[in-house]
ZARO-948204 format. One record per residue: x, y negated, z negated of N, C-alpha, C, O in turn; residue in three letters. Coordinates in steps of 0.001 Angstrom, whole numbers, padded with zeros to 6 digits, always signed. Layout:
N
XYZXYZXYZXYZALA
...
This chain:
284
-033974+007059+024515-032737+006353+024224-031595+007352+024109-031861+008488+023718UNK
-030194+006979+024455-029385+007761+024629-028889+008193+023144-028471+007233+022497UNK
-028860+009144+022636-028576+010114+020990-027100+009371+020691-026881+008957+019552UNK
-026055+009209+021792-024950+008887+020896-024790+007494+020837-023614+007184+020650UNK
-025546+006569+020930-025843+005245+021224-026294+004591+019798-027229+005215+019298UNK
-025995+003855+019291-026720+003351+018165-027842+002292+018872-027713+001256+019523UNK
-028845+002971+018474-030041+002169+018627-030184+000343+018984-030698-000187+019969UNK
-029491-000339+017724-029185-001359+017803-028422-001766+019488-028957-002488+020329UNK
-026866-000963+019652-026836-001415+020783-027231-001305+021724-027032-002114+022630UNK
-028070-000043+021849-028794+000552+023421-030360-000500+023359-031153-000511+024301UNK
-030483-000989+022594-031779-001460+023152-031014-003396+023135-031793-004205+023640UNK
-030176-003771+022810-029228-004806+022983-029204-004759+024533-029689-005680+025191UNK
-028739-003873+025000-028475-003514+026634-029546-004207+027616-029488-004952+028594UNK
-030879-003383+026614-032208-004157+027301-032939-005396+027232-033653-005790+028154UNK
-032750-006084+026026-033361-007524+025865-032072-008651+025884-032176-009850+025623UNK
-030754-007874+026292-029485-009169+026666-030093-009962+027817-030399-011132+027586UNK
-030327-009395+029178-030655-009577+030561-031873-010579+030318-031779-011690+030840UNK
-033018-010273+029559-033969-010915+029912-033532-012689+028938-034097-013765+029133UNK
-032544-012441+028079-032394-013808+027412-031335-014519+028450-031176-015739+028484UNK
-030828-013847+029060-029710-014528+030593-029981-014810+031195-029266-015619+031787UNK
-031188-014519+031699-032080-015903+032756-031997-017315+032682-031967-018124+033610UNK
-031953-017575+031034-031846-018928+030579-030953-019910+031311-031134-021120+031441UNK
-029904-019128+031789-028760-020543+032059-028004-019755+033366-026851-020047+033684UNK
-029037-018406+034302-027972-018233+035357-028789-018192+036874-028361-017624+037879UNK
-030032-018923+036765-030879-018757+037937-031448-020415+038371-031386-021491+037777UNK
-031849-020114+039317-032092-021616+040086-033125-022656+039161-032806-023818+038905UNK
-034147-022155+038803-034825-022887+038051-034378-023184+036689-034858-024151+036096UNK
-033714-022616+036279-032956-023127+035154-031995-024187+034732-031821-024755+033654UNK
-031305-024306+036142-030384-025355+036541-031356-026455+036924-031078-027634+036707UNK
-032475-026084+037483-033268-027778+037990-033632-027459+036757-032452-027256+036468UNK
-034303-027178+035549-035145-027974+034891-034075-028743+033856-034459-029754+033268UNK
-032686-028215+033651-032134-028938+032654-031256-030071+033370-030586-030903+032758UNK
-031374-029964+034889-030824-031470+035460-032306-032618+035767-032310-033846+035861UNK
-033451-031636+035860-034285-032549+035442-034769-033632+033837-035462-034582+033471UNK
-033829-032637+033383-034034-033678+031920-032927-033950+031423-032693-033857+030218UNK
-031821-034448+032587-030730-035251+032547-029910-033968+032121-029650-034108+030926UNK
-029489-032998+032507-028278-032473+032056-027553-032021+033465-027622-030812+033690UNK
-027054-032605+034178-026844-032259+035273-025243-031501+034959-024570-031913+034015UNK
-024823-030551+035710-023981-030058+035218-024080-028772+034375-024751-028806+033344UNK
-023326-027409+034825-023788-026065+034217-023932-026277+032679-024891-026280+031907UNK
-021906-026540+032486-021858-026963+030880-023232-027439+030259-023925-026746+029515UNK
-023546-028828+030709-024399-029600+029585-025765-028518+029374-026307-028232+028307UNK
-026020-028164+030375-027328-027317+030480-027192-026324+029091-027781-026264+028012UNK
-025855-025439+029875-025920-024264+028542-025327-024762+027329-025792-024090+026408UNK
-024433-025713+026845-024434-026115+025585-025536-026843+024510-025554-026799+023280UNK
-026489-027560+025506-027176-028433+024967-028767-027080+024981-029570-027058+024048UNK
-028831-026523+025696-030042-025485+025629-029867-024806+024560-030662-024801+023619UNK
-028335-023889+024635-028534-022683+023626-028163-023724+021857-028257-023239+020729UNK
-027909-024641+022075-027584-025514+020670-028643-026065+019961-028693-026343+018763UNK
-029746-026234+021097-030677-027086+021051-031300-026791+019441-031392-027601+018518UNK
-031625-025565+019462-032159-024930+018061-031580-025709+016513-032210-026029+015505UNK
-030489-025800+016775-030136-026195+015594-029837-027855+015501-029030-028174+014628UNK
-030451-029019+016375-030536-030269+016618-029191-030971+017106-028216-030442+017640UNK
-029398-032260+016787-028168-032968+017799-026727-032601+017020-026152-033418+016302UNK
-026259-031313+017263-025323-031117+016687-023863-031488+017645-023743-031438+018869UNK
-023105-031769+016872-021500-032416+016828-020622-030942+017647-020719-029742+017390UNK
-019760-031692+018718-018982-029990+019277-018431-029004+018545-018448-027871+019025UNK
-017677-029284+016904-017001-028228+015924-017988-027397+015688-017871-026200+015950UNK
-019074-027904+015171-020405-027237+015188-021002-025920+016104-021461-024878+015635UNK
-020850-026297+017630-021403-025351+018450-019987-024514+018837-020086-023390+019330UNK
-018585-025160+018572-017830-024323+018565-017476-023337+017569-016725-022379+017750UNK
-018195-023708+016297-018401-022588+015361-019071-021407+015586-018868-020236+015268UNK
-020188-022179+016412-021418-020750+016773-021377-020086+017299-021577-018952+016864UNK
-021064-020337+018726-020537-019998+019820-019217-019306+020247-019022-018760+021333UNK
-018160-019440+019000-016849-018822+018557-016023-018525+019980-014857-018918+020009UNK
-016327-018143+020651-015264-018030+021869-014986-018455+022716-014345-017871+023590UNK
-015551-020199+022792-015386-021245+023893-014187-022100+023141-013821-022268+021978UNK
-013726-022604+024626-012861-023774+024080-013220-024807+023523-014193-025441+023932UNK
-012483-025186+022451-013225-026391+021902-012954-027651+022427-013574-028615+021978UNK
-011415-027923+024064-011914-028584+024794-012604-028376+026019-012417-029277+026837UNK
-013319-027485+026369-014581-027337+026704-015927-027652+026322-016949-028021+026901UNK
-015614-027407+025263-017109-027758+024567-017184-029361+024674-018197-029802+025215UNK
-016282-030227+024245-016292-031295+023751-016172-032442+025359-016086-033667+025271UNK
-016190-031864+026374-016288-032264+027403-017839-032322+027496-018453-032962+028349UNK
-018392-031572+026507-020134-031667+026582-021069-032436+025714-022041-033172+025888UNK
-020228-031865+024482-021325-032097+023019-019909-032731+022437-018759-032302+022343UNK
-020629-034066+022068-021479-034550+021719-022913-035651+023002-023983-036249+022888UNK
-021925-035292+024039-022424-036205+025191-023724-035935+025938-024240-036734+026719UNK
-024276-034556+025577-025539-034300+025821-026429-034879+025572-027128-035440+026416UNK
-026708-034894+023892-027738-035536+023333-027989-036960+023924-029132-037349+023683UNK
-027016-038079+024827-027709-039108+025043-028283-039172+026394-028687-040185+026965UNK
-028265-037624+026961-029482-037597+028254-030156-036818+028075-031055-036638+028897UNK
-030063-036049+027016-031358-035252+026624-031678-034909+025306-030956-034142+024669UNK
-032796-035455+024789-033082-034857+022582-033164-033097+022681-033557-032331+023560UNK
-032643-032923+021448-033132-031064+021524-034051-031008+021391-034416-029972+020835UNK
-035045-031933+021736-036563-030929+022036-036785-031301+023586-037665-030633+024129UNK
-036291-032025+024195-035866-032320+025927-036002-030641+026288-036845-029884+026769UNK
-034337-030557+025626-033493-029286+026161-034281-028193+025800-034501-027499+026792UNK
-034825-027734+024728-035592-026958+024284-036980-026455+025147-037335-025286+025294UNK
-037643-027638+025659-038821-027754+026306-037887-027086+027666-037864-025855+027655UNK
-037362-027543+028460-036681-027466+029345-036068-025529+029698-036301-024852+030699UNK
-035290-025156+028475-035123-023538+028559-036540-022766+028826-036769-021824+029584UNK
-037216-023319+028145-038871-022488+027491-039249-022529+028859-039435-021394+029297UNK
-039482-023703+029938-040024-023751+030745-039887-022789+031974-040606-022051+032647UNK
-038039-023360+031878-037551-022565+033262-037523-021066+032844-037728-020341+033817UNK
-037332-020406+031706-037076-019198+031279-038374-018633+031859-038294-017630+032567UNK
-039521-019174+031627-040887-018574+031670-041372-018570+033222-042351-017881+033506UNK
-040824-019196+034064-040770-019523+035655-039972-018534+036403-040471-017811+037265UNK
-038597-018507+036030-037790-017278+035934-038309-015769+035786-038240-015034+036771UNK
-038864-015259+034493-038962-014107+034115-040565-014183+034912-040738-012994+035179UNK
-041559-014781+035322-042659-014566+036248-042174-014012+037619-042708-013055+038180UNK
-041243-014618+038042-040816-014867+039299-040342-012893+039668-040853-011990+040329UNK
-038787-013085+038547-038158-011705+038434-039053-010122+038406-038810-009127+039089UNK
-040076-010302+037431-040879-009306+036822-042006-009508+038098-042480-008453+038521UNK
-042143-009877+038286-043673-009862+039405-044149-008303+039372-045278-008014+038977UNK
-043178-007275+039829-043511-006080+040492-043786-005180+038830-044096-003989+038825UNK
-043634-005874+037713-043682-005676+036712-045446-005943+035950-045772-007048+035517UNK
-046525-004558+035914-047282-005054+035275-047317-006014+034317-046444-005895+033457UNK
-048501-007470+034138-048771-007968+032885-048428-007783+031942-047630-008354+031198UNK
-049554-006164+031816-049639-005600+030728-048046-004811+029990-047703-004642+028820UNK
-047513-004546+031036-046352-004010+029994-045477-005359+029781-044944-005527+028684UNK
-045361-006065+030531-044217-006898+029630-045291-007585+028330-044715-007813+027266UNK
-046225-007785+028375-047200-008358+027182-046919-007364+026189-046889-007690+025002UNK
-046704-006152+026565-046359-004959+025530-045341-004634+024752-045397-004211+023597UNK
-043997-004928+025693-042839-005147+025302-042602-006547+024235-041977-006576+023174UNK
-043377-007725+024972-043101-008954+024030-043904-008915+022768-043879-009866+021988UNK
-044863-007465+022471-045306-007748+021387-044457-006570+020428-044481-006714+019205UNK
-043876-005664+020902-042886-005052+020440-041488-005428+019919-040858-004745+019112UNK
-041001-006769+020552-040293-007405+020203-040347-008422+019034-039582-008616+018090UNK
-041451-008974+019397-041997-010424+018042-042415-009197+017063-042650-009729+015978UNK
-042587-007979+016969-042751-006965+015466-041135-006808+015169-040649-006444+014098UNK
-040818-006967+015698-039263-006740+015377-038284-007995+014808-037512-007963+013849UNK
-038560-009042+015670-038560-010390+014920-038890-010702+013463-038226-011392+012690UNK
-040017-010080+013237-040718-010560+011916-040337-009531+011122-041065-009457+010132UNK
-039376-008600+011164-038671-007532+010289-037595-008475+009927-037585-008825+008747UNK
-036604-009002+010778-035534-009813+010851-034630-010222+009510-035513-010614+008747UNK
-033815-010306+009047-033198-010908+007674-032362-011764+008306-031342-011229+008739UNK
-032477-012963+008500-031892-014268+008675-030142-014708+008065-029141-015327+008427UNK
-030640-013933+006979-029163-014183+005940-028227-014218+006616-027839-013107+006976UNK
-027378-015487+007142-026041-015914+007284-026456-016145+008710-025547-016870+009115UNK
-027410-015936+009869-027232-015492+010970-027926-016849+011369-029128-016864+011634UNK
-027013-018194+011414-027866-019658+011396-028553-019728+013083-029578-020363+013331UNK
-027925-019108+013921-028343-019472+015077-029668-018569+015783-030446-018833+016699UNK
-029517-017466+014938-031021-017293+015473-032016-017218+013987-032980-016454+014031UNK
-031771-018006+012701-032507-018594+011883-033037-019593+012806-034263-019485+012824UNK
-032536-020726+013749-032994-021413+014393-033613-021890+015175-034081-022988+015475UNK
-033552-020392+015672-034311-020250+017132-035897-019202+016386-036930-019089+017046UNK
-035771-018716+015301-036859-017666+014670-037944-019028+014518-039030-018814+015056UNK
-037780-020592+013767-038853-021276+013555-039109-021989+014450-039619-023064+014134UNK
-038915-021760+015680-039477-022498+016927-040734-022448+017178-041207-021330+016973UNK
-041717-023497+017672-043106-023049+018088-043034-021550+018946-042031-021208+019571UNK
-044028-020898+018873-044200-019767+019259-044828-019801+020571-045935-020337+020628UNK
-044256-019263+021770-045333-019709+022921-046389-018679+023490-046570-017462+023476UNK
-046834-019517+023866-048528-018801+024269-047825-017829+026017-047995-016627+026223UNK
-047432-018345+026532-047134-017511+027578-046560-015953+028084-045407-015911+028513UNK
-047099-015106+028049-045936-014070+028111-044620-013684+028274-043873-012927+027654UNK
-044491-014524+029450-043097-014439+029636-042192-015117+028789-041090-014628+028541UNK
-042602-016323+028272-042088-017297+026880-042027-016275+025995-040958-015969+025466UNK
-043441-015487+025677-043078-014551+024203-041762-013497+024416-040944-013182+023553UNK
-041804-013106+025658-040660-012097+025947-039368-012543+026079-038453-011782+025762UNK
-039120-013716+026518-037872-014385+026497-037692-014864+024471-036814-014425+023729UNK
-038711-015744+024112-038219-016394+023021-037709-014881+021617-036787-014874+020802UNK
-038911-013707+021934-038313-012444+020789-037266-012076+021643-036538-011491+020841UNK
-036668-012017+022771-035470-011159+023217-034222-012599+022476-033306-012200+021757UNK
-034311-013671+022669-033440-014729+022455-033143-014421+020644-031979-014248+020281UNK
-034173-014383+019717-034266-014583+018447-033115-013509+018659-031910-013754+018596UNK
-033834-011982+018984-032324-010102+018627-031343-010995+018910-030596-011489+018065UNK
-031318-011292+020475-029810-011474+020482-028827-012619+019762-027638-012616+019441UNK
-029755-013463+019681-028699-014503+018485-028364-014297+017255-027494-014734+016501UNK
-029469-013328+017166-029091-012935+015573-028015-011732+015422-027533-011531+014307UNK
-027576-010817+016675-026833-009722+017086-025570-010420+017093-024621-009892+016514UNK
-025396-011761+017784-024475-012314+017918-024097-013336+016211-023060-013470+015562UNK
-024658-013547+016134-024311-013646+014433-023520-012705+013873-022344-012888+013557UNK
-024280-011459+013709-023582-010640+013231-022432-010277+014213-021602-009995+013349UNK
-021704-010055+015516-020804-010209+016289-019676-011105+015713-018574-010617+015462UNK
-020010-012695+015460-019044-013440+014863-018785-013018+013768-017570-012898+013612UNK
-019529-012658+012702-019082-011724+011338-018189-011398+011505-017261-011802+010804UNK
-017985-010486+012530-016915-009035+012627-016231-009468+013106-015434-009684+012193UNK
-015641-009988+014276-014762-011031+014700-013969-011683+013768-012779-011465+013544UNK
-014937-012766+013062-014100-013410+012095-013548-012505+010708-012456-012774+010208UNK
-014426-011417+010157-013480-010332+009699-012780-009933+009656-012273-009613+008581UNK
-012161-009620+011037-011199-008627+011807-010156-009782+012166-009218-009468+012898UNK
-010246-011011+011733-008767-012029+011880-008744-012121+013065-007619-012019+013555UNK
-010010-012364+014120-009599-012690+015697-010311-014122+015297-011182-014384+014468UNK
-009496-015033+016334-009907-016342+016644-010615-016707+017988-010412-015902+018897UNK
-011551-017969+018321-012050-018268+019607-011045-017587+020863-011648-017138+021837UNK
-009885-017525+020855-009374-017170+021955-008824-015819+022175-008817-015196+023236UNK
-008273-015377+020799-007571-013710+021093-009216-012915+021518-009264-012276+022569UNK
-010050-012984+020935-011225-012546+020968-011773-011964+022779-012039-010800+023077UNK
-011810-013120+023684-011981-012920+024965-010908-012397+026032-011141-012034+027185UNK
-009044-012470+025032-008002-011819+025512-008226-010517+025145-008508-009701+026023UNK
-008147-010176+023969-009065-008742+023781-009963-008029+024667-009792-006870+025047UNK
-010921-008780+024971-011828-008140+025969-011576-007732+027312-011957-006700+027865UNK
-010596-009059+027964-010538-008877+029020-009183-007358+029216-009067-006680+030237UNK
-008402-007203+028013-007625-006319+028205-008346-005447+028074-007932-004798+029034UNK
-009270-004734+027598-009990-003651+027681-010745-003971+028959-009997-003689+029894UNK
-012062-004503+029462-012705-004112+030160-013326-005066+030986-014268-004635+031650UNK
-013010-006355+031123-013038-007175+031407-012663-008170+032262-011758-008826+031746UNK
-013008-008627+033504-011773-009820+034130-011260-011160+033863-012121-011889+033370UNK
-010456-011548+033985-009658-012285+033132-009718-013606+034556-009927-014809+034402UNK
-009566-013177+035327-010003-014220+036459-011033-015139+036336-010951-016357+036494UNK
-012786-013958+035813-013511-014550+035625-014059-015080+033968-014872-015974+033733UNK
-013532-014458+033251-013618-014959+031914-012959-015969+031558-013437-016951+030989UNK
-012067-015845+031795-010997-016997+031357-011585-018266+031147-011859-018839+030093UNK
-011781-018718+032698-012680-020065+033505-013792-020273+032720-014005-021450+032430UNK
-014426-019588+032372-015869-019692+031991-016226-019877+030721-017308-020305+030320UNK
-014894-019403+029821-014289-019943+028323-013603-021040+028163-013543-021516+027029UNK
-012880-021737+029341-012223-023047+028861-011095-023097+028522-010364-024084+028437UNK
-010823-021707+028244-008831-021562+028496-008036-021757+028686-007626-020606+028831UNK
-006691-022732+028983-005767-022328+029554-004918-021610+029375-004691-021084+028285UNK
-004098-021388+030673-003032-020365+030848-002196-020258+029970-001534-019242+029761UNK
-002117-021497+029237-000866-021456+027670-001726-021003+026382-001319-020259+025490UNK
-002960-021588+026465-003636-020961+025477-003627-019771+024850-003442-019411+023687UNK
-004055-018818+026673-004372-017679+026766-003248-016718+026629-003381-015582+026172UNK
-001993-017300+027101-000820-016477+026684-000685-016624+025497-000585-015484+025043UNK
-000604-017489+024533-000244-017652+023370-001511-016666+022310-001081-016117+021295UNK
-002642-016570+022584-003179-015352+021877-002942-014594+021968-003267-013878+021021UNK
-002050-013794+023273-001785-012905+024058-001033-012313+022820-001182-011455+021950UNK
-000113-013288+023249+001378-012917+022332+000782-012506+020726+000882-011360+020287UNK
+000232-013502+020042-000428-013160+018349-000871-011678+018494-000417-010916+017640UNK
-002014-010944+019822-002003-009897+019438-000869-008785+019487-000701-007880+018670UNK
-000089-009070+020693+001146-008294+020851+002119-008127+019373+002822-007129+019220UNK
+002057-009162+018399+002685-009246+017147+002067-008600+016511+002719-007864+015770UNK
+000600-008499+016427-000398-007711+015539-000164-006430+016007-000654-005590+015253UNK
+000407-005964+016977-000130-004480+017366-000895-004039+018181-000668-002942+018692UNK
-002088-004835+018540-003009-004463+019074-002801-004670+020506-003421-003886+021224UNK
-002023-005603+021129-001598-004862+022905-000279-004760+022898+000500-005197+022051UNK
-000049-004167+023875+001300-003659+024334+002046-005507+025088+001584-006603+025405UNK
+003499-004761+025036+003989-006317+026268+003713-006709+027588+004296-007614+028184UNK
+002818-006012+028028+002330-005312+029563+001205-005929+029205+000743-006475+030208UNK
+000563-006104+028305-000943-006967+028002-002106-005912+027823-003286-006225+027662UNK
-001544-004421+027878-002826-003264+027468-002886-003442+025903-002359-004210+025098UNK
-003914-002210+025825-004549-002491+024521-003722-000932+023768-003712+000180+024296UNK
-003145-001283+022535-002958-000221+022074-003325+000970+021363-004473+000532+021432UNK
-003421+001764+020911-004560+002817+019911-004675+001866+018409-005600+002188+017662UNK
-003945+000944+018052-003919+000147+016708-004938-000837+017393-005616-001357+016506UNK
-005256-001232+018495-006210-002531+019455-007480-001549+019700-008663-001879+019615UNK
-007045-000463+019974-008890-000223+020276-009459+000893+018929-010622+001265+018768UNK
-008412+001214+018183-008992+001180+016687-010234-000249+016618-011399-000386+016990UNK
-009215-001126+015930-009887-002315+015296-011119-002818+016541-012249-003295+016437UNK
-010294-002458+017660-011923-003068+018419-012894-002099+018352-013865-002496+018996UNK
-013081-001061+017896-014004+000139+017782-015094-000456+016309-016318-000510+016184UNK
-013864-000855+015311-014239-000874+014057-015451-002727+014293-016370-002945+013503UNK
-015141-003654+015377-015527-004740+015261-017131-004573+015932-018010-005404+015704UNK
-017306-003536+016663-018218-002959+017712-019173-002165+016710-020386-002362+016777UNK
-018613-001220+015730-019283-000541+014735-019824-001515+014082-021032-001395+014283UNK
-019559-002803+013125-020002-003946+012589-020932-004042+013219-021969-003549+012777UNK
-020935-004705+014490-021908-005583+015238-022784-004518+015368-023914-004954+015145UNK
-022824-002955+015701-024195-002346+015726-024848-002217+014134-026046-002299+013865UNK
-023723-001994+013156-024253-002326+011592-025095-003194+011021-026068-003036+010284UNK
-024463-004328+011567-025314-005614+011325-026647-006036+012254-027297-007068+012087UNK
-026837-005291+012991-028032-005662+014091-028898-004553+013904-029876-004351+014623UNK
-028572-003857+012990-029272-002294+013434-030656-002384+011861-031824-002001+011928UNK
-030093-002880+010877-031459-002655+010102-032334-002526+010335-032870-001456+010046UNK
-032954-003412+010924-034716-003863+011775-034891-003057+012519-035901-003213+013205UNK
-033890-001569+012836-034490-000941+013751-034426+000523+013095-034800+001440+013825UNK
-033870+000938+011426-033324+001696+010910-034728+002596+010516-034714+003816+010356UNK
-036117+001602+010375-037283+002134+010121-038060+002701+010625-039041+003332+010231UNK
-037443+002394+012004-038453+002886+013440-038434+004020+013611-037315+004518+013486UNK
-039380+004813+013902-039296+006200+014248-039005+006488+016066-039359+005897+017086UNK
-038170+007725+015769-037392+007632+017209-038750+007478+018247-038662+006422+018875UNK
-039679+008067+018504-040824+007932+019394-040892+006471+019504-040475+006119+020607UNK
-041374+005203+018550-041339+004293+019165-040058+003759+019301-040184+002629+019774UNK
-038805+004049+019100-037509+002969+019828-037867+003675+021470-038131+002991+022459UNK
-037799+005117+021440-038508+005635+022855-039382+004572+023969-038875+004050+024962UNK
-040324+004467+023673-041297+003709+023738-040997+002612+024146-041296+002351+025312UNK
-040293+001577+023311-040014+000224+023452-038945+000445+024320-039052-000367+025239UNK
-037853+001237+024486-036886+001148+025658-037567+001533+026547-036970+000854+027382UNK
-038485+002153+027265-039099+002365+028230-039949+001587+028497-040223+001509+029695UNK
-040642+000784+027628-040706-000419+028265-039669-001883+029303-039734-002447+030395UNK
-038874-001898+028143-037633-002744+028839-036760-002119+029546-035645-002641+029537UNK
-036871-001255+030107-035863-000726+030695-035947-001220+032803-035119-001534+033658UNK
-037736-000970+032739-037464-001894+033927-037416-003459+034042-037159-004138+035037UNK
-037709-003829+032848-037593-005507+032768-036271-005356+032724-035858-006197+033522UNK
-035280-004744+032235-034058-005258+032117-033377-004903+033461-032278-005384+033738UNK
-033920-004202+034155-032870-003594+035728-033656-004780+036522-033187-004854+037658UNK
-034766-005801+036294-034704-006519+037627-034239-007640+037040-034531-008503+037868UNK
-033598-008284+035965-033164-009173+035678-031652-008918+035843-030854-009815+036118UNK
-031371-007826+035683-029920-007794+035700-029080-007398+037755-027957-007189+038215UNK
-030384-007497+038257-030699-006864+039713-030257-008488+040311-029598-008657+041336UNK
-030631-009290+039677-030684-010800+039973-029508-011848+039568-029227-012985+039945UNK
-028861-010792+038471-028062-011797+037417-026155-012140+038672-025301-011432+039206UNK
-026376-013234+038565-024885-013508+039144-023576-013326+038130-023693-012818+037016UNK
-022543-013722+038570-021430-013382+037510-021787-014501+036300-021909-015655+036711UNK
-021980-014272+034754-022610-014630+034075-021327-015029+033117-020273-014395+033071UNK
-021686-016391+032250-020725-016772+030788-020772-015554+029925-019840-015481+029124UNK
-021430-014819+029908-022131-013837+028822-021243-013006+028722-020736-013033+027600UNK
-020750-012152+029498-019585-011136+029264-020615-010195+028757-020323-009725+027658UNK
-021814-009767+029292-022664-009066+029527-022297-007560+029951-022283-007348+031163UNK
-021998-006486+029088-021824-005076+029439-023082-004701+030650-024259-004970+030891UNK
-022149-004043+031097-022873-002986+032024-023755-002277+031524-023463-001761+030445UNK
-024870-002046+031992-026294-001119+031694-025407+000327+030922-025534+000616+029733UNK
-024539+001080+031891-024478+002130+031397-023169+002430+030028-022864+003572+029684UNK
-022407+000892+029274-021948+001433+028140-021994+000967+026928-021512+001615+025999UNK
């Protein structure tokens, strides 16, 4: 693992990809229009929500923090009457596990069985406290399949990473929208983010502007040394808060376990199309 990397996020790098299968490959899209969710939206609102039951759109726009909430609401509450969250639930588990067979092929058994049991030890370290969305996804039946075990422990890190993510966010006084204007001024496209958040162009200017008042971009829409301060400090959080469960490990096995995922994560991400995720690049 790379020394100036906090652990937490360098191995984030490696089990993001394999939980993104969920909602950006072909079988994923048939199995959640097979159980009535036809349509990207319904798929990924009603899948990744599913955990926490037939929940109301304020709800998943709480969780989810950086979608529009008329986006969302073009979905949820309207999911649940073509599919129950255990539809949708059954439905991720399935295609995820069809997916990551498919991807990994050239990938011994035995190491991804290795990796997914490296992961579910890491799971069961976990402190739940405050982090409801992958509290939700932690008491799910446990599946017997490999590729299920490797998808469902990579899904638990990252929801619970992203928990702690909204922490710091909502800490740091950013809202659903300055949040993804932020990003895209640092490192990000704004072409393709925007769309994929639910934005509009008045929206998106109007956070624009709140940070330009705060300091944090320039009138030109860059980011200023007061903007990538605080975004440094929101990035430090999120490896803070994700990093306990890994604070015990001795460097040989984080070694270990990234070298395991390291080729699971280059053929998933070998595959991955332009994604909702806002998914960093392997190398930062």
């Amino acid at each position: 693992m790379p020394p100036t990397v906090h652990p937490a996020r360098a191995l984030w790098r490696l089990f993001e990809p394999v939980y993104a299968v969920t909602f950006l490959q072909p079988e994923s899209r048939a199995a959640f229009e097979a159980a009535g969710l036809d349509g990207s939206w319904r798929g990924y609102f009603a899948g990744r929500a599913a955990p926490l039951g037939a929940v109301d759109a304020q709800q998943v726009v709480a969780a989810f923090f950086s979608f529009s909430p008329t986006l969302v609401a073009q979905a949820v509450p309207d999911v649940w009457t073509h599919a129950s969250p255990e539809q949708a639930l059954a439905a991720r588990l399935r295609s995820s596990e069809a997916v990551l067979a498919r991807l990994l092929e050239p990938v011994a058994t035995e190491q991804v069985a290795a990796a997914a049991t490296a992961l579910e030890e890491a799971v069961a370290r976990l402190d739940f406290t405050g982090r409801v969305l992958a509290a939700a996804n932690s008491v799910l039946p446990h599946p017997v399949n490999v590729y299920g075990r490797l998808w469902q422990a990579a899904t638990v890190l990252r929801e619970h990473r992203g928990d702690g993510h909204v922490a710091a966010l909502v800490t740091a006084g950013l809202d659903g929208c300055e949040a993804p204007v932020l990003h895209c001024a640092l490192d990000a496209d704004r072409e393709v983010l925007q769309p994929l958040r639910g934005w509009t162009d008045t929206e998106w200017e109007a956070a624009a502007t709140r940070l330009v008042e705060r300091g944090w971009l320039t009138a030109r829409g860059t980011v200023t040394e007061l903007g990538r301060i605080r975004h440094r400090s929101i990035e430090t959080a999120t490896d803070l808060a994700a990093g306990r469960v890994w604070e015990s490990t001795p460097q040989d096995q984080l070694d270990h376990l990234a070298a395991l995922l390291k080729p699971i994560a280059a053929l998933c991400r070998t595959h991955m199309p332009v994604n909702p995720l806002a998914m960093p690049p392997a190398d930062q």
